[in-house]
C-alpha positions as CSV (number, residue, x, y, z in Angstrom):
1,X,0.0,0.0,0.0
2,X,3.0,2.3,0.9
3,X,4.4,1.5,-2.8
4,X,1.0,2.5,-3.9
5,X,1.1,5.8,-2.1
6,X,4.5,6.8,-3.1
7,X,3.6,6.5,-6.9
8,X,0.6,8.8,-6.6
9,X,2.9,11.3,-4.6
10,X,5.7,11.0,-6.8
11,X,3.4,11.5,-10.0
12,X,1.6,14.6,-8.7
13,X,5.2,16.2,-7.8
14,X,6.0,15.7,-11.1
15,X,3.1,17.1,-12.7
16,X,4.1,20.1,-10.0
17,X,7.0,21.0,-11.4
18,X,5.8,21.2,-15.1
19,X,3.4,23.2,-13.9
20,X,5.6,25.3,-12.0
21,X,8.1,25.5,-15.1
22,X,5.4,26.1,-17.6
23,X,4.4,29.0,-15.9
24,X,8.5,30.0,-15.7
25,X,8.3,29.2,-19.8
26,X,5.3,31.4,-19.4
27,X,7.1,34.6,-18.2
28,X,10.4,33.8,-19.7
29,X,8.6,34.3,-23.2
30,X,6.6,36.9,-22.5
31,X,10.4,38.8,-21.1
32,X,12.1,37.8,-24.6
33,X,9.3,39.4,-27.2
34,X,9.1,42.3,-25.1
35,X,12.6,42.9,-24.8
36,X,13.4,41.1,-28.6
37,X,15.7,38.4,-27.3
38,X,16.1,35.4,-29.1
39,X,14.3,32.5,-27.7
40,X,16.0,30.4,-25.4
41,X,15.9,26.8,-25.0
42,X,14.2,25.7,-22.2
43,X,13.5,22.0,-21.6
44,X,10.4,20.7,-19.0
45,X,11.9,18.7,-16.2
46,X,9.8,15.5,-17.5
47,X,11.6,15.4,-20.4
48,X,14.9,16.0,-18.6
49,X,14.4,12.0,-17.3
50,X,13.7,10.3,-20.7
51,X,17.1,12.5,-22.2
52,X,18.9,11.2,-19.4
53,X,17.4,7.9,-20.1
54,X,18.5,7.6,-23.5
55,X,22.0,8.9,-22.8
56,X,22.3,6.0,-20.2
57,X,20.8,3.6,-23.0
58,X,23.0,5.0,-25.4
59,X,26.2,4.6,-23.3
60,X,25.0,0.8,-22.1
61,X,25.2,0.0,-26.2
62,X,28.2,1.1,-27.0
63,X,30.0,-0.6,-23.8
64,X,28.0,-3.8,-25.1
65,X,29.5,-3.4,-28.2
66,X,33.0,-2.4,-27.5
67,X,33.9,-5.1,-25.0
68,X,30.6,-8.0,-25.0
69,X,30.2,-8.5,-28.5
70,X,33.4,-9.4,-29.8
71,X,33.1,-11.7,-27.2
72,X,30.3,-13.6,-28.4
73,X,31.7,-13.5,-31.9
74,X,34.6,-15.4,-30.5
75,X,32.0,-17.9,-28.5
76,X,30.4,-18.9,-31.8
77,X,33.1,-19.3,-33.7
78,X,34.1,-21.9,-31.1
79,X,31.1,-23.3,-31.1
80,X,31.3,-23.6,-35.0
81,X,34.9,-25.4,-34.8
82,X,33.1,-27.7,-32.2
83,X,30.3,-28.3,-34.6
84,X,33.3,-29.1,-37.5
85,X,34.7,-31.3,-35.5
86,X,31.8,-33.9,-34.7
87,X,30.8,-33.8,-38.6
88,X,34.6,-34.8,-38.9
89,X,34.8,-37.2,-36.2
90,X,31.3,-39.0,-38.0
91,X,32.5,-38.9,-40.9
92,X,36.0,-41.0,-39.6
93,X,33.9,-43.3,-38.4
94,X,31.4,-43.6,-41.4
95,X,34.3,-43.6,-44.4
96,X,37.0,-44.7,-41.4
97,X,39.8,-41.5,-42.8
98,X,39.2,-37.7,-42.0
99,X,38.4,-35.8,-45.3
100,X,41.1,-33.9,-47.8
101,X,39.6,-30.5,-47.1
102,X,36.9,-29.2,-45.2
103,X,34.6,-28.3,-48.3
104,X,34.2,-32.1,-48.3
105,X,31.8,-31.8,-45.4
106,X,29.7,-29.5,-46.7
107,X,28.4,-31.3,-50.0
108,X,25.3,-29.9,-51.0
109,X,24.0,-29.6,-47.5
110,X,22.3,-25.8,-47.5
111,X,22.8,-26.1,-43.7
112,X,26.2,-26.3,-44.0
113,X,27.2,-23.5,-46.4
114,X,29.0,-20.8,-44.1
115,X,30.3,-23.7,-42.0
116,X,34.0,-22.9,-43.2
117,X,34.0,-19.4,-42.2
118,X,34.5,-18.2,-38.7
119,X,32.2,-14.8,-37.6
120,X,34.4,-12.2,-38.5
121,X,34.0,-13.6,-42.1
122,X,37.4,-15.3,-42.1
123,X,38.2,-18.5,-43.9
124,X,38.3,-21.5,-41.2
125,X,41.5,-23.7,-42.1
126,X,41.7,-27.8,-41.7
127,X,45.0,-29.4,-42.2
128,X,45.7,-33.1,-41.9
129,X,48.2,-34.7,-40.0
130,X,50.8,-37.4,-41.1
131,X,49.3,-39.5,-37.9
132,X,46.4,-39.4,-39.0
133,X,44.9,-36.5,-37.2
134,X,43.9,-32.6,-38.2
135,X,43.9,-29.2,-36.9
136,X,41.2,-26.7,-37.3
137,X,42.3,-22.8,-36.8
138,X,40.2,-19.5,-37.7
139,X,42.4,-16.4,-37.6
140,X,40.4,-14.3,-35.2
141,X,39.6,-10.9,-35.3
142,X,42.8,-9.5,-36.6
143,X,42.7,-11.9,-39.4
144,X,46.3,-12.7,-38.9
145,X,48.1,-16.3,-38.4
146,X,50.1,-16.5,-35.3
147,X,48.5,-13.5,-33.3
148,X,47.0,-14.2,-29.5
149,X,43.9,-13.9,-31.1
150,X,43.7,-17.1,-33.6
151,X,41.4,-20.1,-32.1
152,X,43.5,-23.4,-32.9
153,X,41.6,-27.0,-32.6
154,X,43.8,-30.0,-32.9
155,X,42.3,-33.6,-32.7
């Protein structure tokens, strides 16, 4: 009930103060046109809530973006090399050897058609082993071999 209470109150103080500032807009108008000043901008204190709102909101993206996202680009393109490597590892125990090349698992599977690139749009690269084994790799984000950044798979 208190909850309830302090809504009401906290909605009539804010219709209070746009009151109060229209009437300041009021007078502040009538004190430019009769003294020919330019307007100036005056913002209700309602509206001064949803600005700072979208400033917040606006902030909160770009953090996401600059340091979550490339994140989960990084995530996925794990999980992709994960999902490589159980088509490989069924088809080693269907044909009993580990494809050439990694278009081999693709075929004409629609599914499977940006299975060989990572999610910054990078090629994915397979290599087989003389025992018998592979290695997946994607670049990363930098697009560069041998950087901190590459995700390396070996079986």
């Amino acid at each position: 009930m208190s909850s309830f209470f302090a809504e009401i109150v906290a909605e009539l103080l804010g219709w209070y103060l746009d009151i109060k500032f229209w009437f300041k807009k009021r007078k502040r108008r009538k004190f430019e046109k009769e003294n020919n000043l330019p307007k100036r901008l005056m913002i209700y204190p309602s509206d001064k809530i949803y600005i700072a709102l979208v400033g917040i909101c606006s902030i909160s993206i770009f953090m996401y973006i600059l340091f979550i996202y490339p994140d989960v680009k990084e995530k996925r393109t794990r999980e992709k090399l994960a999902e490589i490597v159980q088509i490989l590892e069924k088809e080693k125990q269907v044909l009993g050897v580990y494809p050439n090349e990694l278009n081999a698992i693709i075929r004409n599977n629609p599914l499977r058609q940006g299975l060989t690139e990572d999610y910054w749009n990078n090629k994915i690269y397979y290599k087989l082993t003389n025992e018998g084994s592979y290695m997946l790799f994607s670049l990363g984000k930098d697009g560069t071999p041998n950087t901190d950044d590459d995700i390396v798979l070996e079986n």
